[in-house]
Structures are given as C-alpha cells and as structure tokens.
N, C-alpha and C positions, 0 to 999 in steps of 0.2 A: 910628148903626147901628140896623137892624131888631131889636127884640125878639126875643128866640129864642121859639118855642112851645112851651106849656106840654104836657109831656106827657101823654099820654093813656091810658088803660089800654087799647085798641086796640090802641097803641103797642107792645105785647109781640113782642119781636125775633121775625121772623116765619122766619127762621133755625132756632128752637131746631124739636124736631120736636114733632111735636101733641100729644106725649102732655103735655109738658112745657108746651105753652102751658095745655094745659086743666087742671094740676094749679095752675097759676099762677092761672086763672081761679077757683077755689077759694077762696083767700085773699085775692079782691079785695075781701071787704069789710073788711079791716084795714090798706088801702094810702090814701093821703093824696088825698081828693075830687079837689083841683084838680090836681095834679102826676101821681098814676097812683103813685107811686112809692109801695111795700110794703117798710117799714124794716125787718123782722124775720125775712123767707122767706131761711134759708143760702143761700151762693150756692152749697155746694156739692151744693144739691138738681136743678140743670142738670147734673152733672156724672153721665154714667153709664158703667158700667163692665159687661162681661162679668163671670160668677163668677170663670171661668178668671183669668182678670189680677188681679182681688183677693184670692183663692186664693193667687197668686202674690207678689203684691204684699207681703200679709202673712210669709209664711214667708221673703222676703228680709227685711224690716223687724224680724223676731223680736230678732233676737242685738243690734241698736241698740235695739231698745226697752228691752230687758232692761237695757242699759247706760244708760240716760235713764232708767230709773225708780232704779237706784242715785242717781247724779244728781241727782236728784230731793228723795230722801229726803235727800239729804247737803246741798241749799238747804235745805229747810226746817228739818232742825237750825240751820246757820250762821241761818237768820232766826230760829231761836229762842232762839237765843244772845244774838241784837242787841236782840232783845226783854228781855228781860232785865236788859240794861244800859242802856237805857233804862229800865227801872223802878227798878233799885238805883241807880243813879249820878245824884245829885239835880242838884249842880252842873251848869248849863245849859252854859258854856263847854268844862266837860272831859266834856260828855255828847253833845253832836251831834256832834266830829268823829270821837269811837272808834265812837259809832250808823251813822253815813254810814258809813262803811269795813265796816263790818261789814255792814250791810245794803245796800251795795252789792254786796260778794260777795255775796252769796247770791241777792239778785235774778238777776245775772249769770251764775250758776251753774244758777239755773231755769228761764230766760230758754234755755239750751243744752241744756237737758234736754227743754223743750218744743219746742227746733227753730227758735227765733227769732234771727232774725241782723238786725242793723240795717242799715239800707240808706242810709242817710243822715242826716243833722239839716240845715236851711235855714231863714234869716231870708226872715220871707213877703214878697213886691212887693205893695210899696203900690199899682202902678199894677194888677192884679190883682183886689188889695182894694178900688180904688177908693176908695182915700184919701187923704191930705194925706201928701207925703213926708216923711221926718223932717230936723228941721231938722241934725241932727250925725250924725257916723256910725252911729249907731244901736249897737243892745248886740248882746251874744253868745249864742246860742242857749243856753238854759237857764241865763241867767244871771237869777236871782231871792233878793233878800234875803228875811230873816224876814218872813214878815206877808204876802208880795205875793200876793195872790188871782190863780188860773192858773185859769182855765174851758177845759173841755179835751172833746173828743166820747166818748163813752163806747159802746165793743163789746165788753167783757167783760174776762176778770182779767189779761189780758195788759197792760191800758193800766195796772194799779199796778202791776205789776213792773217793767216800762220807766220810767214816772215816777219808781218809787222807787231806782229804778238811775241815772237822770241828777238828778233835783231830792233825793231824800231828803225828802220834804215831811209835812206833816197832813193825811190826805185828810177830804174831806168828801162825803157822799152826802145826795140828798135823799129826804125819806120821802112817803108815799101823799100826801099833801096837799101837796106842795111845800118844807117846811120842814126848813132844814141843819140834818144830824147830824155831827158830828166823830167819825172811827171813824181805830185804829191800822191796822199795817200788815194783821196780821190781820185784824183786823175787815175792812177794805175788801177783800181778797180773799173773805171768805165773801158779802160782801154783791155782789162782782161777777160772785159765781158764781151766787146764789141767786135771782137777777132782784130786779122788784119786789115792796115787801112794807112791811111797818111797821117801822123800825127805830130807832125811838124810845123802847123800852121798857126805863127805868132810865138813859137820858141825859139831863140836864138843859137846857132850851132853852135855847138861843143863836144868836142871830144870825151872819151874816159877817161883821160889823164887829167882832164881840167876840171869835169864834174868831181871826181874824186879828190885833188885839191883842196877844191871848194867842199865839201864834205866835209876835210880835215879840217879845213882852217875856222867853220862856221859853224862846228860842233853840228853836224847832218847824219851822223852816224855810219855805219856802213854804206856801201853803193852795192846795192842787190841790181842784178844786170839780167834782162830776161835774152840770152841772144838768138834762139831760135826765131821771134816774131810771130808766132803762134801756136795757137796749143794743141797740144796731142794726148792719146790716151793713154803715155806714160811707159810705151811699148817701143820706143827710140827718142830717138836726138836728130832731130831736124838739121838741116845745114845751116852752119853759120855763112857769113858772109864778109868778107876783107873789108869792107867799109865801118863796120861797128869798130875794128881796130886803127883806124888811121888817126894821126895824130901822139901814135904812142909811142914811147922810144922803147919801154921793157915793162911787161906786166907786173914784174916782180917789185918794182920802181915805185912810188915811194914808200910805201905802207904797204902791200902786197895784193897777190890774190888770194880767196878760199874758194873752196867746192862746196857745193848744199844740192842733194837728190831730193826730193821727195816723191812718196808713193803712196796712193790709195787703194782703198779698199776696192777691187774690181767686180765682187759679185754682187747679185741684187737685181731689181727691178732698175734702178737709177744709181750713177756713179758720178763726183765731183767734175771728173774729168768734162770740159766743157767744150765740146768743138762742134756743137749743132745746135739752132734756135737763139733766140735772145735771150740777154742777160736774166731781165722777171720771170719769165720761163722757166730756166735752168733753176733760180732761186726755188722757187713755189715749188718745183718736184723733187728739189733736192729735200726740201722738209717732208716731204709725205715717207721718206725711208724713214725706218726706227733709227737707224746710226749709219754715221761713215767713220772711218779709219784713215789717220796719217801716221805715217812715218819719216822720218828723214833720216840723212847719213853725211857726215860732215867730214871734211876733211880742212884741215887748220893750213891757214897763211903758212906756216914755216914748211909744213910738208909740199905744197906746192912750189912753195921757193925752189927748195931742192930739187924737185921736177923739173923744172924748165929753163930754171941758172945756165947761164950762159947759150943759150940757142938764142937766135934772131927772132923773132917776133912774127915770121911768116912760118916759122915751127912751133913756136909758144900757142897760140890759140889751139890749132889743131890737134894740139898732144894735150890742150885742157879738155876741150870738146871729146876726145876720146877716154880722158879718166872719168870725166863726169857719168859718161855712158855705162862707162863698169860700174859706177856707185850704182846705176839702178838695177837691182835683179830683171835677168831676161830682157834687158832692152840692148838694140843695134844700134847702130850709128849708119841714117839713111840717107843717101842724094835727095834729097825733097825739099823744096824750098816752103815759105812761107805762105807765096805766092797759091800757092795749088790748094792752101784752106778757104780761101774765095771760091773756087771753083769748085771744090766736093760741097760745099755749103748749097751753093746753087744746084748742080746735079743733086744733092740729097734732097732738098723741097721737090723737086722736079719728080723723079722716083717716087716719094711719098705717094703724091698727085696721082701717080699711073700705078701705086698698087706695088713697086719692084719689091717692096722688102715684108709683105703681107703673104701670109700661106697659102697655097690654092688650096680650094673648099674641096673634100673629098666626095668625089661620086658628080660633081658637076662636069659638065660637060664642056667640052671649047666651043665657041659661036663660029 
C-alpha cells in the first residue's frame, strides 16, 4: 500500500472559518515539525458559540452542576477514606481488596460527577497494530497482576480516575528530566492536574524494575506508567525519554508489560482533555457539559511479550511507544517533549490577554 502523507501544517481543515485557522497559525511553533500536528491547542478552542446559547446553556446546567459538585465532594471523602486504609491496614492481602472497593467507588462516583460515562473497553487487533497474532486466546481487558507495567497515553486527571476505577494500580509519573516517580492516588491526580514540573522533591529514586517489584511483592497492583510527562489532546504520543528506562534489564522481566489507550469524546463546548488552566478550572467546566465519553483499547501482557522478546531495551520502548500510538485512532507519534507544555501554557494565557484566539468584530475597522 502507498504511504499515507505526512501532514502538513498547511493541512489546517480549510472548513474551520479564518479566524480560527489564523488563531491556529499562532501556535504553530509548539506543533510537531514533520507531522503539522499541535498536541496541546483544546479542541474545544474550534468550538464557538453565541453569548445568547451559553447564557443559556449555563442557567440550564446550573441546578446539575450544583448536584455534581455535591457528588463531588462525597468522591473525594469516599477516596479519602480508602486512602486511609491504605495507610493503617499494613497487611497486603487484607489491604488491596477493602482499597480496590473502596477506591473504586469513589473513583466511579467522580467519574459521574464530572459527567464521564464509559463507552466501551476493547482488546486491541493485532492486525491494526501490525503485529504478530497471539498464539492463545489472548487475555481480558484490564486484566493485570501485581508488578505488570501498563504504559498508557496521558490527557489529564481523568485518565487516574478511570484507571483507578478499572486497574486499582501505583501510578507512576515522570519528572522534568525523564525519571519515574511513584505517587499515590492523590498525588497522581494533583500532579495530572498541575502539568509539567519537578516532582521529585522528597521521593527516593527508583527505577521501573524496582517500583514494580515492590508492586509485586506488597500487593500495589499494577504500575500504570504515564511516560509522556504531559498531557495532550489525545491527537499523538509525546516523546518518551531514555531516562524513565534506566535501571532495567528487559520490560518483558519479571511480570511483563501491557498497553491501555484511551480516548475522549472530542466534540463540545469543553473536553476532558486537560492541557490549559488549572486543575478547579478544568473541573468546574468539565461539569457544565451534559456528558463526556471514554474509551479504551487494551492490549495484554502476553501479546506485548511477543512484541518485544528478545530485542534490547533501547528497541523495546520505542517499538512500545509506537503500538501504543496505533491503539489510538488517528494519533502520530511526534518529536515534542514534555518540556514545550510549560511554554504553550504560558504563550496561551499571553494570546488570551491580546485577543489572538478571539474573532475580529465584522465591519470594524483596524486603528
């Protein structure tokens, strides 16, 4: 088959209306040289609305808001509960299944407060993936023992409440330089809200192979591994970085890896996807939508085994970070580090400030 072409920043849907291609052209120095593709412009910055309709919009949405933020508050008790018991109750065995239960409610509780309904869960096609079928039935979606390292795409705090609702796992985020941090449930939520930054200050370094160890042997559940370092809107895969693997002899070692995509609903006024404002911010608009949509696409420990078996380990990431890419419909794999969502963050307050993403008023005049 003919190679697809690479997109182009030209390429900008010639659809959307001018104002909106030219606010696009704005941010094209933070979109990915060879592909054209900008991992971190909302999508719901194409979306515009009269005042009148959002006017309206909100004063239907009030009286559900009001009841999602109760909701709200009554997840985050139930997760601070389970927090909790996870710290008093030492015994591993009789401490992950009362944690799981409990921090699944509450996930699940926050999860309807912010308006997220799942849409499905799917074992990904190898022939999709472009890999080697599995030789046995292959496993079940979210089926993961202690220890198994889950590399997963990362758009903001929605992707640990969902994970911690289906896996119960230890997440792990990477810091400015590339290097795993092990952070609890809260933690991973502040730090999924907070973008990139340092978050190593007062954790002790450890590798994946150690974290997940400790995982296995302490009854921790999965190691969910965010390795991008921050979020995008779900339109590629960020560059990983050689430092989040050091310390490892073979991913497949000892309990293995899995694959977990997931993807939101992209239309709307407001989308999960979190890569602009603060965390309460993000929260509070995500409830004014009627609903959002997840999906995910799994691909099992064993089929990855087979993947990467026998390559070296400066091959093994690279050919993961390229299947994970295929699991997501229509996303690339772009040169763009982590580093460059500080700095669209900053230029986008800046822009706001001077107007760049605002429509010029028809029939006025330039000064």
């Amino acid at each position: 088959p003919r190679p697809r072409p690479r997109r182009a920043w030209s390429s900008v849907p010639q659809t959307w209306p001018a104002s909106q291609r030219g606010a696009m052209e704005k941010y094209r120095q933070f979109a990915d040289g060879g592909t054209g593709v900008n991992p971190f412009v909302p999508h719901w910055s194409h979306h515009k609305k009269s005042l009148i309709v959002r006017f309206g919009k909100m004063l239907l949405m009030a009286p559900f808001v009001m009841l999602r933020m109760v909701l709200f508050l009554i997840a985050t008790l139930g997760l601070a509960v389970a927090e909790l018991v996870r710290t008093v109750v030492v015994v591993g065995f009789l401490r992950y299944p009362l944690y799981r239960i409990l921090s699944a409610f509450g996930c699940r509780v926050m999860l309807l407060a912010l308006g997220v309904f799942p849409r499905g869960d799917s074992i990904a096609d190898h022939r999709r993936l472009k890999i080697a079928p599995p030789k046995t039935g292959g496993g079940s979606v979210f089926n993961a023992a202690h220890g198994t390292l889950v590399f997963c795409n990362q758009q903001g705090l929605v992707d640990v409440l969902y994970l911690c609702f289906r896996l119960c796992p230890t997440f792990v985020f990477v810091d400015k330089d590339g290097a795993p941090v092990r952070l609890g449930l809260f933690g991973a939520l502040r730090r999924s809200a907070a973008g990139p930054g340092s978050i190593s200050a007062g954790a002790s370094p450890a590798s994946l192979e150690e974290i997940a160890a400790a995982a296995r042997s302490g009854w921790g559940g999965p190691v969910v591994v965010f390795p991008e370092g921050a979020n995008t809107t779900g339109s590629c895969v960020l560059a990983w970085k050689a430092k989040t693997f050091e310390g490892v002899s073979a991913l497949e070692k000892p309990v293995g890896v899995a694959l977990a995509s997931l993807e939101y609903s992209k239309a709307g006024a407001y989308t999960p996807h979190h890569t602009i404002s603060t965390g309460l911010r993000h929260v509070f608009w995500m409830m004014f939508q009627p609903w959002h949509n997840v999906s995910s696409v799994w691909l099992p420990a064993a089929e990855v085994a087979t993947t990467i078996r026998g390559k070296p380990l400066e091959e093994q990431w690279p050919q993961l970070r390229t299947v994970l890419t295929r699991m997501i419909p229509q996303a690339v794999e772009v040169e763009v580090y982590a580093e460059r969502h500080d700095e669209f963050k900053a230029y986008w307050d800046a822009s706001q400030k001077k107007g760049y993403t605002k429509p010029p008023q028809v029939g006025k005049k330039r000064a």
